[in-house]
Phi, psi and omega in degrees: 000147184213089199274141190229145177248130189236126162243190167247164157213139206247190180243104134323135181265122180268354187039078183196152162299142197301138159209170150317295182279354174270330193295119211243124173234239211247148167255146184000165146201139154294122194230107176270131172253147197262176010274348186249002173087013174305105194260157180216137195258153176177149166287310224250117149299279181358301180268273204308341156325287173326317194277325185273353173260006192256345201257138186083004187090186175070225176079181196300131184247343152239164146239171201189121186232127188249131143181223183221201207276019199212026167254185243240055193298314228254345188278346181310273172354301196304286184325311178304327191122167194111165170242123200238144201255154185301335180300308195300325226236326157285326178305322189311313167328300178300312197294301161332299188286350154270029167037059191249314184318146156213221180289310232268275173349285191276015184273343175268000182250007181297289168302311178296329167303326171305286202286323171311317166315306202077052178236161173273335128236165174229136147263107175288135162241134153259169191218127164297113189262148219282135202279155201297323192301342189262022186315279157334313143092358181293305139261199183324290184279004160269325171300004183237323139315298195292321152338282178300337167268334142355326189278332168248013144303322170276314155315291265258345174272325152020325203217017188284136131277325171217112165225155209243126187263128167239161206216016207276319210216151164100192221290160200278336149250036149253339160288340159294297188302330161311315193268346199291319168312294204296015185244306204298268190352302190314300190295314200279336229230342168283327201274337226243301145313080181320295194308147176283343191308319189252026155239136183276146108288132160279118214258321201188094206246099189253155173222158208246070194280104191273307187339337192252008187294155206235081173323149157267166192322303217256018150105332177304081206298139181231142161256108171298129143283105170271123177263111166258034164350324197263355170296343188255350176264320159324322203278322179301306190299301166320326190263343155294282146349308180294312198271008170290305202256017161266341183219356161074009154287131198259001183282311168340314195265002190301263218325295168301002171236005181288151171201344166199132185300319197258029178248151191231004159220053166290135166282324212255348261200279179304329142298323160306318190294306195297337196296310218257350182266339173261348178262350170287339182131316202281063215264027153262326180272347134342269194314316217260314161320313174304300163304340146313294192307300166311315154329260188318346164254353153309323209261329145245039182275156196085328179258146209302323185313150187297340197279312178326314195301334199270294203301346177290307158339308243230315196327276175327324175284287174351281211291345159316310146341261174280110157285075202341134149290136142281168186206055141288163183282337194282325167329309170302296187326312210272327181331272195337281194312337194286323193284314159305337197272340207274326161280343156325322198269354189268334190072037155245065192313339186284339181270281175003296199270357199251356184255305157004275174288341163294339172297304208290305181288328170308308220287316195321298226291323178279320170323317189255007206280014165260312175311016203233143169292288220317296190281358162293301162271017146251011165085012183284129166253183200309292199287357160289296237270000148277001170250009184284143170277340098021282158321309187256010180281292186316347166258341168309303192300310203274330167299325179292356181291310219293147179344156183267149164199211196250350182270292181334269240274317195289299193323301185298356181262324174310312198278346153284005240213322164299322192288328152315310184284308167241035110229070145049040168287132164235105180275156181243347190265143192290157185238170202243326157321102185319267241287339178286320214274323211297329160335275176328283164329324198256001177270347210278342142190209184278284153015291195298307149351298195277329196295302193302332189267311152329319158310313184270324169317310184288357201247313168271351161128013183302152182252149214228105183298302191303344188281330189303310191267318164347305179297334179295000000 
């Protein structure tokens, strides 16, 4: 594992003309760190950062320290330790104050910093930082700056397991743009990377909130260390929310409630379940899962872990969200249409056509279900016996004998149109039929796809349950 601390470093402004003997950079501070309140006096929060992450063993084994041609190079040096010559410690200076530092500069203070650290590396990065007009972020090439340092940011990290962000010092969008990496790194390298070795976590995004500093009983301004950590557990949940309202799948939210793989009454565990029991259909088992799943977050409201915290956060919204299935036939019916209609309006034709036509074999199947042989003879009652695959081929057949009409015709163009998608067919043969050619047609891209398939919904009568409850 290879946890790494990515810091900053800024040009204090002395509101003075640039000099040697004038030049002022961040003052003493006390920094309590939580959970036991442990203070470390430093100039630098970073390196006492270091020191409180370090205690009981383990902590960050590289650093990476950013900052641009005109920051505070030389108190980084000072601060750390070492024997650094007075000379050495004023050239930095001159160069700074004359936005001078560059790559080259800082590459002979790497290693010796390293062994004063007690690290496996250390990296100085400069960054060119966004000139005042680009402030603003509007056009190409101020978006492409901010890009780009976002980019080296990413490199610089490449090979983190873990990483602990400090956001305290140096200029104030660059530890936003810092943390922004460390989320992209998180998210892409999880989605993208099997081995667990080579998905990154964010450990820890801490600030050194001197603003907030407090004499103590003996008179001693103390500054809290904030780990804000949990802004990157907000950004999940939110992006949970999101993709909850692009698919309607309750699987979105298991990850960001997960806590423990080997608790069988994990909310995040118990929920993934009901998720997959409710889009196969088997919405009893569904049901009993949901309720599990309230149960277990009734069981941690209140208690402390940042995860307990989020579901309080969350909860209401949550349980708003999710509704216990039923398992009626009419019920199935309005699930099904909600879920075609829902990926319709998403412009995701493949679900769409593929919940589209389960609906569309429900409504055959309650419509027609006296007329059907099946469920009797495999013994079935009504409500298996719309999920018999058995039960709805057979009602599939005998609606297809039946007369042609504009309900007729649509159906049969939803199930084609399902059957192109998924399974991904490409006839070469011209097709000779109205319903192959009208298929074809409604393939010729997406757009045309959602238009066609909105048609036949409306044509055979599926119902689009949110216009329903709009309407109340």
């Amino acid at each position: 594992m290879t946890h790494v601390l990515v810091t900053f470093l800024g040009a204090p402004d002395t509101g003075r003309p640039p000099s040697l003997r004038k030049r002022r950079g961040y003052q003493v501070m006390h920094y309590r760190f939580p959970p036991d309140g442990h203070i470390r006096r430093h100039r630098l929060f970073p390196l006492a950062l270091l020191a409180h992450l370090r205690r009981g063993g383990g902590g960050p084994s590289e650093l990476v320290v950013f900052g641009t041609r005109g920051s505070v190079w030389d108190e980084l040096l000072r601060y750390a330790g070492g024997h650094w010559s007075q000379r050495e410690l004023n050239d930095l200076i001159e160069l700074a104050l004359k936005n001078r530092v560059d790559q080259d500069v800082l590459k002979r203070y790497q290693d010796p910093l390293r062994d004063v650290l007690g690290l496996d590396s250390v990296r100085l990065e400069v960054l060119e930082h966004l000139d005042e007009d680009d402030a603003g972020g509007s056009t190409g090439d101020e978006v492409q700056k901010q890009i780009e340092i976002i980019e080296r940011l990413n490199k610089a990290t490449e090979k983190a397991t873990k990483i602990t962000i400090d956001v305290t010092h140096g200029l104030r969008y660059m530890p936003l743009l810092g943390s922004l990496a460390a989320y992209v790194v998180e998210s892409t390298r999880s989605s993208v990377f099997v081995k667990p070795e080579m998905v990154a976590k964010i450990d820890g995004i801490w600030y050194g909130a001197l603003d907030r500093k407090k004499p103590d009983g003996l008179g001693q301004e103390i500054a809290p260390a904030i780990n804000l950590a949990g802004l990157s557990r907000i950004v999940d949940w939110l992006t949970a929310f999101k993709n909850f309202e692009w698919d309607g799948d309750y699987w979105a939210f298991a990850d960001v409630l997960k806590e423990d793989d080997n608790d069988e009454n994990d909310p995040g565990k118990l929920l993934a379940q009901a998720a997959f029991f409710e889009r196969i259909g088997r919405f009893r088992e569904a049901e009993v899962k949901f309720k599990a799943f309230d149960t277990a977050v009734d069981a941690r409201v209140g208690k402390e872990s940042a995860a307990h915290s989020m579901i309080n956060l969350f909860r209401e919204d949550l349980r708003r969200r999710i509704v216990l299935s039923k398992v009626s036939d009419e019920q199935l019916y309005e699930h099904q249409c909600g879920l075609a209609w829902h990926h319709l309006k998403h412009e995701d034709v493949v679900h769409a056509a593929i919940w589209g036509r389960e609906a569309a074999v429900t409504r055959v199947t309650i419509d027609r279900f006296s007329q059907l042989r099946e469920p009797s003879r495999l013994g079935l009652d009504r409500d298996y016996a719309l999920r018999s695959f058995d039960v709805r081929r057979e009602a599939n057949r005998i609606y297809y004998r039946e007369s042609s009409d504009t309900k007729h015709d649509a159906y049969k163009r939803i199930l084609g149109i399902r059957n192109k998608l998924a399974h991904a067919v490409d006839d070469l043969v011209t097709p000779t039929d109205d319903v192959n050619r009208d298929v074809v047609a409604a393939l010729e891209s997406s757009g045309k796809c959602k238009e066609k398939l909105e048609e036949y919904f409306n044509d055979f009568g599926l119902p689009d349950p949110a216009k329903k409850s709009a309407a109340k």
